[in-house]
C-alpha positions as CSV (number, residue, x, y, z in Angstrom):
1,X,-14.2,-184.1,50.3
2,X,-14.4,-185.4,47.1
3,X,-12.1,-183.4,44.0
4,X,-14.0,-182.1,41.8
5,X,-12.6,-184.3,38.8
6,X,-12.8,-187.5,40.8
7,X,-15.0,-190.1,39.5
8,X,-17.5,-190.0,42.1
9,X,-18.4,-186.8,41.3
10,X,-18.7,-187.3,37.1
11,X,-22.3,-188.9,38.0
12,X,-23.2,-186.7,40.7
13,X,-22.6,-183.9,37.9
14,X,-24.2,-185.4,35.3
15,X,-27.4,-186.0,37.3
16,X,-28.0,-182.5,38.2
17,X,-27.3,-181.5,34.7
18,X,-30.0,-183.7,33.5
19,X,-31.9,-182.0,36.4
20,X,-31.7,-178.8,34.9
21,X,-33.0,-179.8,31.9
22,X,-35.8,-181.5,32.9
23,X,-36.8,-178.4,34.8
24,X,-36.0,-176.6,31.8
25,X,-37.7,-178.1,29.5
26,X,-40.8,-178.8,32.2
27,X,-41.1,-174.9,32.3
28,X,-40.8,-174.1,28.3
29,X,-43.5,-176.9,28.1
30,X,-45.7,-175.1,30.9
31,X,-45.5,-171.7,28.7
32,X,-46.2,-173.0,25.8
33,X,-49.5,-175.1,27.5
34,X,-50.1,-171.5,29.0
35,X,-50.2,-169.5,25.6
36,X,-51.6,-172.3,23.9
37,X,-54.7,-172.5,26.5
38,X,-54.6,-168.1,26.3
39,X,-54.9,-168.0,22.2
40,X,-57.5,-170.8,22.4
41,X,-59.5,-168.8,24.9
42,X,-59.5,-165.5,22.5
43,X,-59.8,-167.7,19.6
44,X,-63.1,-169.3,21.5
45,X,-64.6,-165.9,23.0
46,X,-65.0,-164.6,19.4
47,X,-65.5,-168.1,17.5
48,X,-68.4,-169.8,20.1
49,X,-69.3,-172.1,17.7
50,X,-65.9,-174.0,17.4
51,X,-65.3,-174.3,21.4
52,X,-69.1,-176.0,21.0
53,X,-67.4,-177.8,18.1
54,X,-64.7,-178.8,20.2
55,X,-66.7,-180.4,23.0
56,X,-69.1,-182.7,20.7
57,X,-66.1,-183.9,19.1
58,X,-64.6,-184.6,22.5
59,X,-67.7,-186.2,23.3
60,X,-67.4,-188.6,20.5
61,X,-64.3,-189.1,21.3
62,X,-64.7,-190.3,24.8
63,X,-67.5,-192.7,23.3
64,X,-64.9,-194.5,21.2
65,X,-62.9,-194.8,24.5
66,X,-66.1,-195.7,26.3
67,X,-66.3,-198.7,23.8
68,X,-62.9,-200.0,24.1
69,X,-63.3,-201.0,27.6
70,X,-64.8,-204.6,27.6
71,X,-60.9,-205.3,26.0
72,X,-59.7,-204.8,29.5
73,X,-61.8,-208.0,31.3
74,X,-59.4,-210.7,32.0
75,X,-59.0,-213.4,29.4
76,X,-58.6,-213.9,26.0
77,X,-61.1,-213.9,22.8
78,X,-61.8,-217.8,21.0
79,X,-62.2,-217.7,17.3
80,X,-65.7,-217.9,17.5
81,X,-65.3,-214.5,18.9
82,X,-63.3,-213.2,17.4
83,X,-64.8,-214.1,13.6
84,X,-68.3,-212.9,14.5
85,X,-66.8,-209.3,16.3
86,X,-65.5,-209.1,12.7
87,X,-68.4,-209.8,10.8
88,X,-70.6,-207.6,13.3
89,X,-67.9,-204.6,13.0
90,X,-67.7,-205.1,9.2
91,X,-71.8,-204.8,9.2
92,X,-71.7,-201.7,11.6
93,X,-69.0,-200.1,8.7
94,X,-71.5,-201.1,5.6
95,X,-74.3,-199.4,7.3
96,X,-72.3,-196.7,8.2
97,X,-71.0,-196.5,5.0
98,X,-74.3,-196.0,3.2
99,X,-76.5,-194.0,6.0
100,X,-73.5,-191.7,7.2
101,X,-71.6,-191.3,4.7
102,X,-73.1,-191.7,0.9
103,X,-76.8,-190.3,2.0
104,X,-75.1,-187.4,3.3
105,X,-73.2,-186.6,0.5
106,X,-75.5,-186.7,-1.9
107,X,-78.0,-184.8,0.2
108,X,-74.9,-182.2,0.1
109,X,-74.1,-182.1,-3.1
110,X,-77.8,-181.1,-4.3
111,X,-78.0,-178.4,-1.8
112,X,-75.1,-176.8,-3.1
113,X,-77.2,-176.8,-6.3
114,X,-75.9,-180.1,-8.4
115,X,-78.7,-181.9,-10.3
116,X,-79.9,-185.5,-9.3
117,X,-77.4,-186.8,-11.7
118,X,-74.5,-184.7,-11.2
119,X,-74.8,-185.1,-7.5
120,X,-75.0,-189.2,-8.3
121,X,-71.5,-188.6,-10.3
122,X,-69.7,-186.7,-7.8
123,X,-70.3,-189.1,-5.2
124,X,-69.6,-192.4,-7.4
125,X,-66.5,-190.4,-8.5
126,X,-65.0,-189.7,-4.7
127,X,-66.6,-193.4,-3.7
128,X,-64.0,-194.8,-6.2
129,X,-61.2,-191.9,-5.7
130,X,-61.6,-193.4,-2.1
131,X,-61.7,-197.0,-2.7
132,X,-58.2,-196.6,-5.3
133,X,-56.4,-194.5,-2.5
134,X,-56.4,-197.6,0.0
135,X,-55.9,-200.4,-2.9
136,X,-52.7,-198.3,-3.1
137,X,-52.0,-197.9,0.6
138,X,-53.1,-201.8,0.9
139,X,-49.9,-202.3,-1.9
140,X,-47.5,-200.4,-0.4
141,X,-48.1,-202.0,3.3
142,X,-48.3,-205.6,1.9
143,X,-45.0,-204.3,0.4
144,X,-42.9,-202.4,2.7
145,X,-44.3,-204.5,6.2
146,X,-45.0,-208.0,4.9
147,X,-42.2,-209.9,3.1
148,X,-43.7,-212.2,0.4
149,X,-42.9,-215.2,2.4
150,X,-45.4,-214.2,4.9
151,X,-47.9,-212.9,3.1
152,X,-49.5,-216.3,2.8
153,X,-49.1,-217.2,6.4
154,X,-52.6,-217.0,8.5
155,X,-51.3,-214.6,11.1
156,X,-49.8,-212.0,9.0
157,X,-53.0,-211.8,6.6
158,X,-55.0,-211.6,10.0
159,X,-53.1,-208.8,11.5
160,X,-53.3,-206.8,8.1
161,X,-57.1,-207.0,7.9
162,X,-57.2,-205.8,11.4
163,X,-55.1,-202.8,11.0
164,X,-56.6,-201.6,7.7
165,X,-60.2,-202.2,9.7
166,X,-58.6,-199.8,12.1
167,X,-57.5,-197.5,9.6
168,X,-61.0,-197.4,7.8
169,X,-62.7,-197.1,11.2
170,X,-60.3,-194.1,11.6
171,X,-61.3,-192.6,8.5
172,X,-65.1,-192.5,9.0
173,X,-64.0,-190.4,12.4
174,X,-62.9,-187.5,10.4
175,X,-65.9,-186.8,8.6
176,X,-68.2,-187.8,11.4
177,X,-66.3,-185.0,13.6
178,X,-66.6,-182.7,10.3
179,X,-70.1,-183.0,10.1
180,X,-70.2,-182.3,13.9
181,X,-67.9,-178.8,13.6
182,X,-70.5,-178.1,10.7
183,X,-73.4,-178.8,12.4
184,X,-72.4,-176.4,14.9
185,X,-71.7,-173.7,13.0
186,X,-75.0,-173.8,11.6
187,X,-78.0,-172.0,12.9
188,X,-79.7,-174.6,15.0
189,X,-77.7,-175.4,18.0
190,X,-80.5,-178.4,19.1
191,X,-80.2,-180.2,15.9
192,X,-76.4,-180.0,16.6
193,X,-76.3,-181.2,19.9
194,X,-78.7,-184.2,18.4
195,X,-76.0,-185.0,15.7
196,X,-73.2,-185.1,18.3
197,X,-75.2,-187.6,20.5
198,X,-75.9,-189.8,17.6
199,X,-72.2,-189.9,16.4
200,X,-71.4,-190.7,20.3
201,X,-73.4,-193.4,19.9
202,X,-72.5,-195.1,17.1
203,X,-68.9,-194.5,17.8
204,X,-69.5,-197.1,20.9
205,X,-69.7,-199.5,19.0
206,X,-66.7,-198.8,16.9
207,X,-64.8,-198.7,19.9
208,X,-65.5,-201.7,21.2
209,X,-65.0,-203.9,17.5
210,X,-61.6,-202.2,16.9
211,X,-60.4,-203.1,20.5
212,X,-62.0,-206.7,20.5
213,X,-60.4,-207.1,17.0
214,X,-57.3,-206.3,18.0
215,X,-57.3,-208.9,21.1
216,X,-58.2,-211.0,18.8
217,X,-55.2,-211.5,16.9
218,X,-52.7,-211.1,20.0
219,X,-52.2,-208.2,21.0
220,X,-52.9,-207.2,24.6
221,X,-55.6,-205.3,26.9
222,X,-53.7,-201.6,27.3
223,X,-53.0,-201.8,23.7
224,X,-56.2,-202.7,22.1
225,X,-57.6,-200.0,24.6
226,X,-55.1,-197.2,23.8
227,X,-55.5,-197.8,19.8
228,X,-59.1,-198.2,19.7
229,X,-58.8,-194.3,22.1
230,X,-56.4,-193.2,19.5
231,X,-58.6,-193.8,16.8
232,X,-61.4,-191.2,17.6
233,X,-58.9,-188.3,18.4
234,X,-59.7,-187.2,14.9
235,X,-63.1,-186.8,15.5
236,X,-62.3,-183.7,17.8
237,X,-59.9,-182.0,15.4
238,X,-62.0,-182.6,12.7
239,X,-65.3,-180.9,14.2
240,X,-62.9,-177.5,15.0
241,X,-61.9,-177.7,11.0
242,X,-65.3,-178.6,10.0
243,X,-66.7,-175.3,11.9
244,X,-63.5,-173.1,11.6
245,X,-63.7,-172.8,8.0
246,X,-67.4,-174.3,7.1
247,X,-67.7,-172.6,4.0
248,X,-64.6,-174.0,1.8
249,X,-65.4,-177.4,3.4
250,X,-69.0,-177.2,2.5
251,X,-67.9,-177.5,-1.1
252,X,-65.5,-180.7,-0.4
253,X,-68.3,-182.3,1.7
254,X,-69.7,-184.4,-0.7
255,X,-66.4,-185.5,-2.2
256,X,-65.4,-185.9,1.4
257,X,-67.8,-187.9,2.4
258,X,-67.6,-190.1,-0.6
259,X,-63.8,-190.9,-0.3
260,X,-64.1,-191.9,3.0
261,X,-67.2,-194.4,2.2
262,X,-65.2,-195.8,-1.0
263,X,-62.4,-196.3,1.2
264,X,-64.3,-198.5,4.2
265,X,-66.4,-200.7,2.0
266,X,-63.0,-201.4,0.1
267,X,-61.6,-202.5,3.0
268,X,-64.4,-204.3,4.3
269,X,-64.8,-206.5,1.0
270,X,-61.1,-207.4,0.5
271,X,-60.3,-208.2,4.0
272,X,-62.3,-208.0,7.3
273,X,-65.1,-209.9,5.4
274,X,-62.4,-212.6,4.1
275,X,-61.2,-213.0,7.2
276,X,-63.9,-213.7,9.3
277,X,-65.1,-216.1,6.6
278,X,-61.7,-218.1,6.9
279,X,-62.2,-219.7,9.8
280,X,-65.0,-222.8,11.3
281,X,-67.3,-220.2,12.3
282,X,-68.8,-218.6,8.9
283,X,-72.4,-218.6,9.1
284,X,-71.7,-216.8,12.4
285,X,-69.6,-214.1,10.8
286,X,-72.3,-214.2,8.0
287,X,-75.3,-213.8,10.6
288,X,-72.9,-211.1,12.7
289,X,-72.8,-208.9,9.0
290,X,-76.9,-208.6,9.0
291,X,-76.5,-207.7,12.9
292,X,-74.1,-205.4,12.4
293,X,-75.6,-203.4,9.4
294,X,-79.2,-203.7,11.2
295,X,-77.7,-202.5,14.2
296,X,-76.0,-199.4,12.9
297,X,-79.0,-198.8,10.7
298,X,-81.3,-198.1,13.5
299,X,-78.8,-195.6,14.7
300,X,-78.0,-194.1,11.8
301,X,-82.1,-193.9,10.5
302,X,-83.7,-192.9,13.9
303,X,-80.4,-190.8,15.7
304,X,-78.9,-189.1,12.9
């Protein structure tokens, strides 16, 4: 029998000590899940209209993950690909962009009683607000990730325009699901339900250029998939806000709305544009642009 401070019991020790953490912190985890799934249940019995919340935004969701799938056929993407997945994506963001985003807030802004021309100003305002807040971001990345000596090199410039496409594309989410939660809380559950089936749809799409993008300048299937998921998590989260507290955001709509627009054509015309121009294949991109933007205009025009 072996002494208790013999060597080959240290690990024997240590193992069931990490044992009884595991299980300890597998059952604290399991409470918390079971309060957290209790106070959502109350919250939802006397709030309906966020659990519906809740499950378009989910829906949305799982269309963004929907789109992402293609990533995970065998095989790389060629250039020619990947240029005119850019140019179509940064097409699908312009039209989005003007029919989701700047329409809607100036349709907001005059129903909450601003004149044509204050309701012009608001928007411009929050379209520029947007547009400055990721020419800072855009510095501060260049900056802090890329050292200067690589800022000229092909690949870095290429794997900055993709992640600030992804970050654009991450931003339209949040007031897509907002305009979902609000939707919902409103007093015509059909016209609701149509919204949330039109965002699904359109966020296919997204899905599917964010992924492809990504392949497209090296990284692999499962993580091309799992960020082009991870994109439209906010979409959910955002719809609960949007009908949890629909009256103070009612105010920020159009604002909202506008920062977010500013913010994805500013990103579209300093890099994803740029980029898929750089390459052999720029008529392609070019033609992919008019695609894109006709695409998402039928969408946007007859689903939303």
């Amino acid at each position: 029998m072996d002494h208790p401070l013999t060597p080959s019991s240290v690990p024997r020790r240590a193992g069931l000590r990490a044992w009884r953490r595991m299980a300890g912190m597998a059952i604290c985890l399991s409470g918390g899940l079971i309060a957290l799934d209790w106070w959502w249940r109350q919250w939802a019995l006397a709030h309906p209209q966020v659990e519906h919340a809740l499950w378009g935004g989910l829906l949305a969701a799982l269309a963004t993950a929907l789109g992402t799938l293609p990533a995970l056929l065998p095989g790389g993407t060629s250039e020619r690909v990947r240029d005119g997945m850019l140019g179509f994506g940064a097409g699908v963001m312009l039209a989005a962009s003007a029919f989701s985003l700047v329409a809607p807030a100036l349709e907001a802004a005059q129903l909450q009683g601003a004149t044509r021309m204050g309701a012009s100003l608001t928007v411009a305002l929050g379209f520029c607000a947007g547009a400055l807040v990721l020419l800072g971001l855009q510095a501060w990345v260049q900056r802090a990730v890329a050292p200067r000596q690589l800022q000229a090199h092909a690949q870095c410039r290429r794997l900055l325009a993709v992640w600030f496409f992804v970050l654009a594309v991450t931003l339209h989410n949040l007031p897509e699901g907002l305009a979902i939660g609000v939707g919902f809380a409103g007093t015509d559950p059909a016209a609701a339900r149509a919204l949330a089936a039109g965002v699904a749809i359109q966020d296919v799409p997204e899905g599917l250029v964010i992924a492809m993008a990504l392949r497209g300048v090296g990284y692999g299937r499962v993580m091309a998939v799992l960020v082009g998921t991870l994109s439209g998590l906010g979409e959910p989260v955002a719809a609960v806000l949007g009908a949890s507290i629909v009256g103070s955001w009612m105010v920020l709509l159009p604002l909202g709305l506008a920062l977010a627009a500013g913010a994805m054509v500013f990103v579209i015309a300093s890099e994803v544009i740029p980029q898929a121009q750089q390459g052999r294949h720029g008529r392609l991109a070019a033609a992919a642009v008019v695609a894109g933007f006709a695409f998402m205009m039928v969408l946007d025009t007859a689903l939303g």
